[in-house]
C-alpha positions in Angstrom: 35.3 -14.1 -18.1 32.2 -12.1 -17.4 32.5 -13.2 -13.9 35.4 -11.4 -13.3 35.2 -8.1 -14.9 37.4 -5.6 -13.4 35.4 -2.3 -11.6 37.7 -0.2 -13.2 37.3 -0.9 -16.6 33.9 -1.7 -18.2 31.6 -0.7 -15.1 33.5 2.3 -14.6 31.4 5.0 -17.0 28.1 3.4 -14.7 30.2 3.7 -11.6 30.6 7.4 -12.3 26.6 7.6 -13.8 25.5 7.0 -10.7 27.8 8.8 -8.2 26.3 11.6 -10.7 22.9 11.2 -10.2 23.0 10.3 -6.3 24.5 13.8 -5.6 22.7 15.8 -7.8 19.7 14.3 -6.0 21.3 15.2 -2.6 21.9 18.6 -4.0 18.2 19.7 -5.1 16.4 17.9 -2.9 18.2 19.0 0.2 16.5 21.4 1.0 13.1 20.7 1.7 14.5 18.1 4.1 16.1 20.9 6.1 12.8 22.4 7.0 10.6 19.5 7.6 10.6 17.7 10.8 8.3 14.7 10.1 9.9 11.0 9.6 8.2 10.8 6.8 6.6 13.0 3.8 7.4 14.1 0.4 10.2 16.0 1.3 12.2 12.6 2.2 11.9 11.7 -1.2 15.8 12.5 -1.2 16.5 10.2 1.7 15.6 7.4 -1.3 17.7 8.4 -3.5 21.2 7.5 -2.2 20.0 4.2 -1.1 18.0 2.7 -4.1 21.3 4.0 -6.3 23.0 2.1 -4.0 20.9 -0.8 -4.1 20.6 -0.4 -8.1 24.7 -0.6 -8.8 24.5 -4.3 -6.7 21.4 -5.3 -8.6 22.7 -4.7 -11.7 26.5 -6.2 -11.2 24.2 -9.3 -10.3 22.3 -8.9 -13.2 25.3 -8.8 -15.8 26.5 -12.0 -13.7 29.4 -11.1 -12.0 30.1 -12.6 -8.7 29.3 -10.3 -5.6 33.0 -9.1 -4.3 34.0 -6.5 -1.4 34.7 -4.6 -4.6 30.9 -4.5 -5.2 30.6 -3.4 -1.8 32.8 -0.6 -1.6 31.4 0.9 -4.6 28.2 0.5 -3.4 28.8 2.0 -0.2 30.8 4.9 -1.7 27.6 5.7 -3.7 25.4 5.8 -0.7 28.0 7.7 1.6 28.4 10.5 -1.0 24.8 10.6 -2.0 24.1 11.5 1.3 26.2 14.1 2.1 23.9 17.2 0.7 21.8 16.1 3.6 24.3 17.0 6.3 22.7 19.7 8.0 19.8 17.7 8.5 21.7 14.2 10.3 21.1 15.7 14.2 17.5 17.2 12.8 15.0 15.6 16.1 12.0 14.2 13.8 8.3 13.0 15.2 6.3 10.6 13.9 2.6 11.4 13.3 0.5 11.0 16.3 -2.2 8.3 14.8 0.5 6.0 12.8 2.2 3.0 14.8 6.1 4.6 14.4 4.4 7.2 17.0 3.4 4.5 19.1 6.5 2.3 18.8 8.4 6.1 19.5 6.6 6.7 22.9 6.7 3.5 24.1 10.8 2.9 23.5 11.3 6.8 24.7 9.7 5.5 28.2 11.9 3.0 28.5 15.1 5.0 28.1 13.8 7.5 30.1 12.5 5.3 32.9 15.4 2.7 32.5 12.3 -0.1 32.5 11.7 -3.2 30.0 7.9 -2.5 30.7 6.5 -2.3 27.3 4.2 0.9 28.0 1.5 0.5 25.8 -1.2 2.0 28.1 0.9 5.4 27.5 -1.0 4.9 24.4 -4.2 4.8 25.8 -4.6 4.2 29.5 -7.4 1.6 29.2 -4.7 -0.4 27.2 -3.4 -2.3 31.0 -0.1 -3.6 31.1 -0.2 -6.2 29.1 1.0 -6.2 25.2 -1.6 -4.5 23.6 0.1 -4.2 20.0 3.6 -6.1 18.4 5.4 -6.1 21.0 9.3 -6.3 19.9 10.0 -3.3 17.4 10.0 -0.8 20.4 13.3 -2.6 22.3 14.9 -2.2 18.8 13.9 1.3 18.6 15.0 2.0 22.3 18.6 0.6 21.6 18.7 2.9 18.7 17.7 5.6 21.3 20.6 5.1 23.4 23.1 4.8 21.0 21.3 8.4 18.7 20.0 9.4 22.1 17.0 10.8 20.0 15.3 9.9 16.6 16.8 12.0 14.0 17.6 11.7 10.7 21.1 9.8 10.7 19.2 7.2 12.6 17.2 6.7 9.7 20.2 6.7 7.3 21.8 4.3 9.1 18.2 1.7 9.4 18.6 2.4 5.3 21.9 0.8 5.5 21.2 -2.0 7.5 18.6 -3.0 4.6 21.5 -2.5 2.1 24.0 -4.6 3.7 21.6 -7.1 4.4 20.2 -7.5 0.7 24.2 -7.3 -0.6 25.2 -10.5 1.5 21.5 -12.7 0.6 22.4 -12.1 -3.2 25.9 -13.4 -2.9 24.4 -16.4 -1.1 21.7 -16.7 -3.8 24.5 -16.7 -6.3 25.8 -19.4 -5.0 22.6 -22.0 -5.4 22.1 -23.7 -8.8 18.8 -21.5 -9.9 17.5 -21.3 -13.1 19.4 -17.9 -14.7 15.5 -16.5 -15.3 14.2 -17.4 -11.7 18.0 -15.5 -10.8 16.9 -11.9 -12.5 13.4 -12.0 -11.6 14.6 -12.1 -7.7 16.7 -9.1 -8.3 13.8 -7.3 -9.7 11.8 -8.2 -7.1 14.2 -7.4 -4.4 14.9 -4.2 -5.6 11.1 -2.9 -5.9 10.6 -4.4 -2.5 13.7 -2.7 -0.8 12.7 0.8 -2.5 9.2 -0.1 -0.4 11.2 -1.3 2.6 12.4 2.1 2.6 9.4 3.8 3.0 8.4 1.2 5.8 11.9 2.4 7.7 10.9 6.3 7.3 7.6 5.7 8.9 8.8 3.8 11.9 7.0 0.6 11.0 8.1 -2.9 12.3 8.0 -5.4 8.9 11.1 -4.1 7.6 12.7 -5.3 10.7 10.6 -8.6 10.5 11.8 -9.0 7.2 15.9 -8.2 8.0 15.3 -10.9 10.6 14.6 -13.5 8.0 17.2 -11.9 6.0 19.7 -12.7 8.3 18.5 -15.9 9.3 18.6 -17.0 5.3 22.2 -15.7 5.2 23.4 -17.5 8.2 21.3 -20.8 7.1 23.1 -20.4 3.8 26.8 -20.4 5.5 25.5 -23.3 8.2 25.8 -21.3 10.9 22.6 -23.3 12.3 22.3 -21.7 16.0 22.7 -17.8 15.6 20.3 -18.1 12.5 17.3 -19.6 14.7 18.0 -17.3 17.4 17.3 -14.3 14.7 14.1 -16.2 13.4 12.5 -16.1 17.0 13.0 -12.7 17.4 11.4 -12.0 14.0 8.6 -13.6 15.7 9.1 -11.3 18.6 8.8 -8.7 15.9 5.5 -9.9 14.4 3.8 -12.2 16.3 1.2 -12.4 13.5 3.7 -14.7 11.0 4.3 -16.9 13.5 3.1 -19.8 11.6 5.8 -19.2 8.7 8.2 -19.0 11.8 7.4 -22.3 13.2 8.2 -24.2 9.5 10.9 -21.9 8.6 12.4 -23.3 12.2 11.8 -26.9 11.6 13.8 -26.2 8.6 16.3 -25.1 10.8 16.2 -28.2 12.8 16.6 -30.3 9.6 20.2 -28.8 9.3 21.8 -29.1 12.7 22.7 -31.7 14.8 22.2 -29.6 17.3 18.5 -29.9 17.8 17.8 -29.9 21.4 20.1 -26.6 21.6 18.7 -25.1 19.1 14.6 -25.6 20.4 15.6 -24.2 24.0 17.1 -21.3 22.3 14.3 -20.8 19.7 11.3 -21.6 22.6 13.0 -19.2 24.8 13.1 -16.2 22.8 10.2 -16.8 21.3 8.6 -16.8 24.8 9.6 -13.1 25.7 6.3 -11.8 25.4 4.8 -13.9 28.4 7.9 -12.8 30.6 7.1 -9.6 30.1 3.6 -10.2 30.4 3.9 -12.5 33.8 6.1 -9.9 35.1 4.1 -6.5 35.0 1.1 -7.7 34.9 1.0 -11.2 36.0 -0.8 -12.5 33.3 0.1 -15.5 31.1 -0.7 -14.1 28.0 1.9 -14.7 24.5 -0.3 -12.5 21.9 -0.6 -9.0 21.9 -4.1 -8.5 22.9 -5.4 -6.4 19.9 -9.2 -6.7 20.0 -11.6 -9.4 20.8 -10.7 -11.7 17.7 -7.4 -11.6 15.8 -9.5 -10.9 12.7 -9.4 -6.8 11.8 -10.9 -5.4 8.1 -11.2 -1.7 7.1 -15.0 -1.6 8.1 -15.3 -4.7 10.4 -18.9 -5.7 11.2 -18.3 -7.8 14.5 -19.4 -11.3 12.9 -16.4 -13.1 12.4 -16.9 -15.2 9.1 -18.2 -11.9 7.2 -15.3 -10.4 8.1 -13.0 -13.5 7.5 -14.4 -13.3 3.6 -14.1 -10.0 3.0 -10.6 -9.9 4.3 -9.8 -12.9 2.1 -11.4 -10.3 -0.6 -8.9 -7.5 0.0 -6.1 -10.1 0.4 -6.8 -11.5 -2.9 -7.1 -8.1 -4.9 -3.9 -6.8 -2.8 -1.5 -9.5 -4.7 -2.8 -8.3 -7.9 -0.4 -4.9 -6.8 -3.0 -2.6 -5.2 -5.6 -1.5 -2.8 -8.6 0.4 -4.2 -9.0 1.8 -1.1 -5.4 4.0 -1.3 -4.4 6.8 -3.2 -2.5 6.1 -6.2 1.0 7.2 -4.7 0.4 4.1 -1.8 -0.2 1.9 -4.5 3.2 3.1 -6.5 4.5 1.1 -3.7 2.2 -2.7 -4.3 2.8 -2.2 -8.1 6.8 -1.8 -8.0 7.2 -5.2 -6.4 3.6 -7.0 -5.8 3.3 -8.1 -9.5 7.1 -9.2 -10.2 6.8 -11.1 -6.6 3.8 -13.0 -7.4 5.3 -14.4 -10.6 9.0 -15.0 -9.0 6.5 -17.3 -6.4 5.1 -19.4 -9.3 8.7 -19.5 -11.3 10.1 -20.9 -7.9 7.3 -23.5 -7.5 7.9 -24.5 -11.0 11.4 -24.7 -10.6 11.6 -27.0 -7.4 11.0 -31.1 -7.3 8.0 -32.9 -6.6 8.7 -33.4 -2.6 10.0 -29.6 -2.3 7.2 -28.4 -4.6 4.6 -30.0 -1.8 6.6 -28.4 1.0 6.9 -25.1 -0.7 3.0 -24.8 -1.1 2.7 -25.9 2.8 4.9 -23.3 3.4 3.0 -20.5 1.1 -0.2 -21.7 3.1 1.1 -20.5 6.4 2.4 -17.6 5.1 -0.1 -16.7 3.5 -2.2 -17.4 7.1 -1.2 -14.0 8.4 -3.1 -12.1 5.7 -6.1 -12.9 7.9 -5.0 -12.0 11.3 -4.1 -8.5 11.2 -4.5 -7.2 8.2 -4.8 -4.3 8.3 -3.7 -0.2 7.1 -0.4 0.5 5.7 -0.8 -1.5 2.1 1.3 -3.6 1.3 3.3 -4.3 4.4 1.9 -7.6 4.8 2.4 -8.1 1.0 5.8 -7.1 1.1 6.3 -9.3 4.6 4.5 -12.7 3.1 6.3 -12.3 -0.3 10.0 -11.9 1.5 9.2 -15.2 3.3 7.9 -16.9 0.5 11.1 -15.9 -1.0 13.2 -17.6 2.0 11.0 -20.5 1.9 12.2 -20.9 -1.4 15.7 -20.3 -1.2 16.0 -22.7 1.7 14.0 -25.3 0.0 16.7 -25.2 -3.3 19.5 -25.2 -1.0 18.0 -28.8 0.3 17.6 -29.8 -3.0 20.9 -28.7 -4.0 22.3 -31.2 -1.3 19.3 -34.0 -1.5 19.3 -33.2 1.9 15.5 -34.1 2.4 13.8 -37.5 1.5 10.4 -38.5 2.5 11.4 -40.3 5.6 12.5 -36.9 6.8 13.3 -36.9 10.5 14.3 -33.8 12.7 15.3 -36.1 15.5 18.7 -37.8 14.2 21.4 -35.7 12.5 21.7 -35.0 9.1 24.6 -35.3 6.9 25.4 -34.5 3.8 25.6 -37.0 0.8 29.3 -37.3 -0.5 29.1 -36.8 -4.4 32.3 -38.4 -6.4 32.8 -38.1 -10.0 34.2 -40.9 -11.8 37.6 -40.0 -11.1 36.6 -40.6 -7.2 37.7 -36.9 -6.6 34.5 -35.0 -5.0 32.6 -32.8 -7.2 30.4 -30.0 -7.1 28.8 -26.3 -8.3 31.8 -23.8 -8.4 29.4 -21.3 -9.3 26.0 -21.5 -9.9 23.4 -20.8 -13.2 22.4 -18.0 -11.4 26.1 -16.5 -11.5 26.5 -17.2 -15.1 28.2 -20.2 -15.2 26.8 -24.2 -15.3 28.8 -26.8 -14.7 27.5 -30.3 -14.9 28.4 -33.5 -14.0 27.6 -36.1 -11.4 26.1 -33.9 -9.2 23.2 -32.8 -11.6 22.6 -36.4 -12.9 22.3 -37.5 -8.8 18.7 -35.4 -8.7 16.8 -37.3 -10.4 18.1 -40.8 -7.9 18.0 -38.7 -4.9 15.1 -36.7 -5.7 
């Protein structure tokens, strides 16, 4: 079967392809990554390389329907190990981030509190009429600061090993996706989509920006949802709110979704509300002030040329926002927008294909959820195209793929409660023995029965 195809035998002359190219890569583009100590810049071009190889081999073992394996993984892994090791001279190489971007920012701030063994989030090292007070995201810099300890200085293994984080990450959601009953079409488009977006994701690591963090939160919060680990999965999603406290609103449903699968709900709302109340400690601690949001400006709302009047700018954000999903920003250079076109266009399509693809009650709750999503593009929208793309896509994504898991298990009707447990319909074929998807359309393989003909009762 085409599930099972044995690594050594037909994928074996790809295998080698791209251990190939991922060295040769390694080899001429070393290099110029030797004598450049920025984080990011054309010469890291080659830190790419290894990774999106890496990420290619999984995409397309997906794409020819094989079932994800540790076989996958090792391969995968090898490719990325080897195609790294031209670069070896340049792992302990100390790197800076450019003094105006937020990675310098996020840099200072977690260096202070190594250095001054403090949780204070030092943002008026920034700029001493900042206060004390959260003055920008506040939870990327703790990240960055345990990275600190462990590298004791930001260099470029530490970046190679953030790039690996994404890989593993993306490798587990697509052998959870394989296991929901997609449409094969909706399947391939994700893969697409995911792989454009990592290769961006990538970029987002070198620079020291926080969405790709945001984004592995959710990541990890989908995969444990997936394998009903209920508990540690909320606990991620608040601190991917902790991360960016602009998406809070696709938090808070993405969490009631959470509460629809355990039985644990009181448990899992103190957990959830106290993480996701970290930035007022911090904020009633140093500066005794009960503020939550990171106090960015006098309204939420920032543009490229703001004019102070709040619904002028509000429209001509909703402008930018609109022409941004089309794949770029006429106010970047073309090499920015490279990086909106290789995933903006295919994501905006895999959105509609999953809104087509779900029932009437999960349609209405996916385009709720798109809503609030889609709410951050106005609050803090601003620089670094298309990080809030690339953030509001990924969730609309997870949205999704919770939402098909529920409908998978006609686990939500219209009287949906959070407040009394939920358990799972028991599906019997006619034999009375249980019966459901060994492997789903989106692996390759459909298998119908009772199961499928239950939709459209439960449904």
């Amino acid at each position: 079967m085409r599930t099972h195809l044995k690594i050594g035998q037909k994928n074996l002359p790809l295998i080698i392809g791209l251990l190939a190219c991922s060295v040769l890569s390694g080899l001429v583009l070393h290099k110029k990554l030797d004598a450049f100590d920025m984080a990011f810049g054309w010469p890291t071009v080659g830190l790419f390389v290894p990774a999106t190889i890496a990420l290619f081999y999984i995409s397309i073992s997906a794409w020819r329907q094989q079932i994800l394996t540790i076989r996958h993984f090792f391969v995968a892994t090898t490719i990325f190990l080897i195609g790294f090791l031209p670069f070896a001279k340049s792992f302990n190489q100390q790197i800076k981030q450019n003094w105006w971007d937020d990675g310098y920012r996020y840099s200072v701030t977690a260096r202070n509190m190594v250095n001054s063994k403090t949780l204070w989030g030092g943002d008026s090292l920034i700029n001493k009429n900042d206060g004390i007070t959260y003055r920008f995201q506040p939870g990327y810099r703790y990240f960055l600061a345990l990275e600190y300890l462990i590298f004791a200085h930001e260099n470029r293994l530490f970046q190679i090993t953030n790039l690996a984080i994404w890989c593993i990450a993306i490798f587990l959601l697509l052998k959870k996706i394989q296991q929901l009953s997609m449409p094969p079409l909706l399947f391939k488009i994700i893969l697409i989509f995911l792989f454009g977006a990592s290769v961006y994701a990538f970029k987002n690591i070198l620079m020291g920006l926080s969405e790709w963090l945001f984004v592995l939160f959710i990541l990890i919060f989908t995969i444990l949802f997936l394998d009903r680990r209920t508990i540690p999965a909320i606990c991620f999603l608040a601190l991917a709110a902790f991360i960016r406290q602009n998406q809070l609103p696709a938090v808070l449903l993405l969490f009631i979704f959470g509460l629809v699968r355990t039985n644990q709900k009181i448990l899992a709302s103190v957990l959830f509300i106290c993480i996701l109340m970290l930035p007022l400690y911090h904020n009633l601690y140093y500066a005794h002030s009960p503020a939550f949001f990171a106090n960015y400006s006098k309204y939420p709302i920032l543009v490229y040329h703001g004019t102070g009047h709040i619904f002028h700018d509000f429209l001509f954000m909703v402008r930018n926002t609109s022409l941004h999903y089309i794949g770029f920003d006429w106010q970047r250079s073309m090499s920015t927008n490279f990086f909106g076109v290789i995933f903006i266009p295919t994501g905006v399509c895999m959105i509609i294909l999953m809104f087509l693809d779900l029932h009437r009650r999960y349609r209405i709750l996916f385009v709720v959820s798109l809503i609030l999503i889609l709410a951050s593009s106005v609050i803090l929208n601003y620089a670094y195209f298309p990080r809030f793309e690339f953030a509001n896509l990924m969730c609309g994504m997870v949205s999704y793929i919770i939402l098909r898991s529920f409908q998978d298990e006609g686990l939500i009707t219209w009287r949906l409660s959070i407040l009394k447990p939920n358990r799972l319909p028991i599906r019997k074929s006619e034999k009375g023995e249980s019966e459901k998807y060994l492997l789903s359309p989106a692996a390759g393989i459909s298998i119908r029965g009772p199961w499928d003909r239950l939709h459209e009762t439960t449904v």
